[in-house]
C-alpha positions in Angstrom: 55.8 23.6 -41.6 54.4 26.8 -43.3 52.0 25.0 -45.4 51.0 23.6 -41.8 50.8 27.2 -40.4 49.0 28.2 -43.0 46.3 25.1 -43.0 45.9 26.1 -39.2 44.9 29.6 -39.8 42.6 29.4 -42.8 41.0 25.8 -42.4 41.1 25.5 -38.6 41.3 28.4 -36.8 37.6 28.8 -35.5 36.9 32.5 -35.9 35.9 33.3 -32.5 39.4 33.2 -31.5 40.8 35.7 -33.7 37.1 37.9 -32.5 38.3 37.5 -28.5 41.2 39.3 -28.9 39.2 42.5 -28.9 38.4 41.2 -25.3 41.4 42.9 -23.9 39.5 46.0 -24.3 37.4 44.1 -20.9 40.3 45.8 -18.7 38.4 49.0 -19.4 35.6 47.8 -17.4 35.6 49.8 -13.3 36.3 47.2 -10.6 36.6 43.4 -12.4 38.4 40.7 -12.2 40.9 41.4 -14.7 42.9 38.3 -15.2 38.9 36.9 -16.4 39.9 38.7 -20.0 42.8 36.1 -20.9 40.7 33.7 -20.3 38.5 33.7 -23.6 42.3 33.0 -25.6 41.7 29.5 -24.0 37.8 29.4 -25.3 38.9 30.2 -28.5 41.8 27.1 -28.6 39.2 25.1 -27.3 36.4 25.9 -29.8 39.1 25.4 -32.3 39.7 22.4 -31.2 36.4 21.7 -30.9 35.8 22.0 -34.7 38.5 20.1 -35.9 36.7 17.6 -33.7 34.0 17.7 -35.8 35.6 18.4 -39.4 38.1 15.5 -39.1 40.6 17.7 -38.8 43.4 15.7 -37.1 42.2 12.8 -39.7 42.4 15.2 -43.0 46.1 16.5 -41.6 47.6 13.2 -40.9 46.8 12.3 -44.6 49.4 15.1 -45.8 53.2 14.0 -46.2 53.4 15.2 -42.2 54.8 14.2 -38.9 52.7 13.7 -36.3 55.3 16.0 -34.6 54.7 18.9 -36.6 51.0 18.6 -36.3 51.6 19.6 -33.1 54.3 22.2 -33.6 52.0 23.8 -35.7 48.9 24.1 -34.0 51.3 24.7 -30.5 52.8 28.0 -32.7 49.3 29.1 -33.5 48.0 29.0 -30.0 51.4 30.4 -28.3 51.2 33.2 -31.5 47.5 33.9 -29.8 48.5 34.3 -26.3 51.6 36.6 -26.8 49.0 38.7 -29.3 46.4 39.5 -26.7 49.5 40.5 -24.4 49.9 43.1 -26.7 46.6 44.2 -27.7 45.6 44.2 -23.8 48.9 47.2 -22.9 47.5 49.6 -24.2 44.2 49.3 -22.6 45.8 48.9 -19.5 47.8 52.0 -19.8 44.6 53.5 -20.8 42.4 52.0 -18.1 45.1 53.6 -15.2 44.9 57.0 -17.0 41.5 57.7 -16.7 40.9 55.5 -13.6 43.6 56.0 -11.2 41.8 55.1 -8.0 42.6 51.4 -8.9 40.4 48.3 -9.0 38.2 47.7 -6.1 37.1 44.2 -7.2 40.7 42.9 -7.4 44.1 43.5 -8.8 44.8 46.5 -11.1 45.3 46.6 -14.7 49.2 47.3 -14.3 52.3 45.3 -14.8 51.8 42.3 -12.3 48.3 41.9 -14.0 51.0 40.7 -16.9 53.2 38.6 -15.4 50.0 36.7 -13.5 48.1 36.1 -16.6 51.6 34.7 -18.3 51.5 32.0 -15.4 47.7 31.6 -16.6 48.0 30.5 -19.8 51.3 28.5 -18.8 49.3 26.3 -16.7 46.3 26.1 -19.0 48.4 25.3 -22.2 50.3 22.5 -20.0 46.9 21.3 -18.7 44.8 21.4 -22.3 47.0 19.9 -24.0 48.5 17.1 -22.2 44.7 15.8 -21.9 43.8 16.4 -25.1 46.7 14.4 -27.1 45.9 12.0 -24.8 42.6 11.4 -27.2 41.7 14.2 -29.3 38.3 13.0 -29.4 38.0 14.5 -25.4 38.1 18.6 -26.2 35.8 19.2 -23.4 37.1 17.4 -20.4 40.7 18.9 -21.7 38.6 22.2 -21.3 36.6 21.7 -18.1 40.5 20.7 -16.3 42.0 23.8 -17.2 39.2 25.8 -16.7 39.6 24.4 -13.0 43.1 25.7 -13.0 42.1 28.8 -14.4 39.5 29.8 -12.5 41.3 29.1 -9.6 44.6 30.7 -10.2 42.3 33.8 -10.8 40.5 33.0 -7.8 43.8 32.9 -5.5 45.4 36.0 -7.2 42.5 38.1 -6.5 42.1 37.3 -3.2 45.7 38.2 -2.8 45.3 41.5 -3.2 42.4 41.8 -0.4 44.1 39.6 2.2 47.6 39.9 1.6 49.2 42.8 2.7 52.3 43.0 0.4 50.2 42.6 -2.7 47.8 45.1 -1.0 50.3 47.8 -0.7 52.9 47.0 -3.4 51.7 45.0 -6.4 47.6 46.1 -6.5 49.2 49.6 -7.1 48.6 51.4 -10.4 51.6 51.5 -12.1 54.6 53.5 -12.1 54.2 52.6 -8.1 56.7 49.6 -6.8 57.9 49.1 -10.7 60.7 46.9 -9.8 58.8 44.4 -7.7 55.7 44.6 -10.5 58.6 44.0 -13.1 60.2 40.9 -11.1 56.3 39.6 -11.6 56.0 40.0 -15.4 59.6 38.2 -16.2 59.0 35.1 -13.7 55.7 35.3 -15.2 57.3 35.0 -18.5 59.5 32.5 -17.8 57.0 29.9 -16.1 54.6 30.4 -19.3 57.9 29.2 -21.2 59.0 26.5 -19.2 55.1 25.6 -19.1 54.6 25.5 -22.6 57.9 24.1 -23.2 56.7 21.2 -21.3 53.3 20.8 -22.5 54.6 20.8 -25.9 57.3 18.0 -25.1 54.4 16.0 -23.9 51.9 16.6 -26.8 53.8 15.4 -28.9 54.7 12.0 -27.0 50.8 11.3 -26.3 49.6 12.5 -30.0 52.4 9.7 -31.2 51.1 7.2 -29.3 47.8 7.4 -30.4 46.5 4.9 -33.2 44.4 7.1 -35.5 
């Protein structure tokens, strides 16, 4: 499994996705749609994807003294090791962002806890939606992509229309932080745990598809 790891991050990591990381620094940015900067974690797993596409990848690994199963666990670790990164690269620019901005976000929520706990449920329901499609045939990276684009675009969509028409969110949870901590708090853990029992899931499946497949 480390020799796996290791394959993953010098042979097919595509180096965009290390490079979008510094994208966290987009919470800086006066009134945006914040919950757009965890999206480019997901370009970078597809474009990874995308290359070992069209390197053979998947082909070149299964030739190694492998399971199919730890194909998967590998490049699942990589991508989870990605997600839980820009988590913690972004804190700081959020803590930043409400220091010198304090007014808040006009164009949607603010860069404060919730933002968290929202963006785990994010790449939860992308990693579940990716990769179930894509073991399916690792040949199809971009209609895996375009699917849970759709998801993500639309969580994002629904979330920031939340905090214009809802009135709770409004008053409570599009605060800047330390306002209403406990409720924001609540957010980020349930967050949490629906990215885990997300990716749990989409991992279980991955590997039941990628074993099925006759390559």
């Amino acid at each position: 499994m480390k020799n796996l790891l290791k394959k993953e991050l010098k042979l097919a990591l595509h180096p965009t996705a290390p490079l979008f990381l510094a994208l966290s620094a987009m919470l800086m940015i006066p009134n945006y749609p914040y919950l757009v900067a965890f999206f480019y974690t997901g370009l970078g797993v597809f474009f990874t994807c995308l290359l070992g596409r069209e390197n053979d990848d998947i082909g070149y690994t299964l030739l190694l003294p492998v399971s199919k199963r730890d194909v998967v666990r590998a490049r699942f670790t990589v991508v989870a090791a990605l997600q839980l990164l820009q988590m913690l690269i972004a804190a700081p620019f959020a803590a930043l962002r409400q220091l010198l901005v304090p007014e808040g976000n006009l164009a949607g929520l603010d860069a404060n806890v919730a933002l968290f706990g929202f963006a785990f449920v994010l790449y939860g329901g992308f990693n579940l939606i990716f990769f179930s499609t894509y073991y399916k045939d690792v040949r199809c990276v971009g209609a895996s992509f375009i699917l849970s684009s759709v998801w993500v675009f639309l969580w994002i969509g629904a979330v920031e229309a939340c905090t214009h028409v809802v009135p709770y969110m409004r008053a409570c949870i599009d605060t800047p932080d330390p306002a209403h901590l406990t409720e924001k708090l609540v957010i980020l853990a349930v967050g949490a745990a629906v990215y885990a029992l997300l990716t749990v899931a989409a991992y279980r499946r991955a590997m039941r598809l990628f074993e099925k497949q006759d390559l």
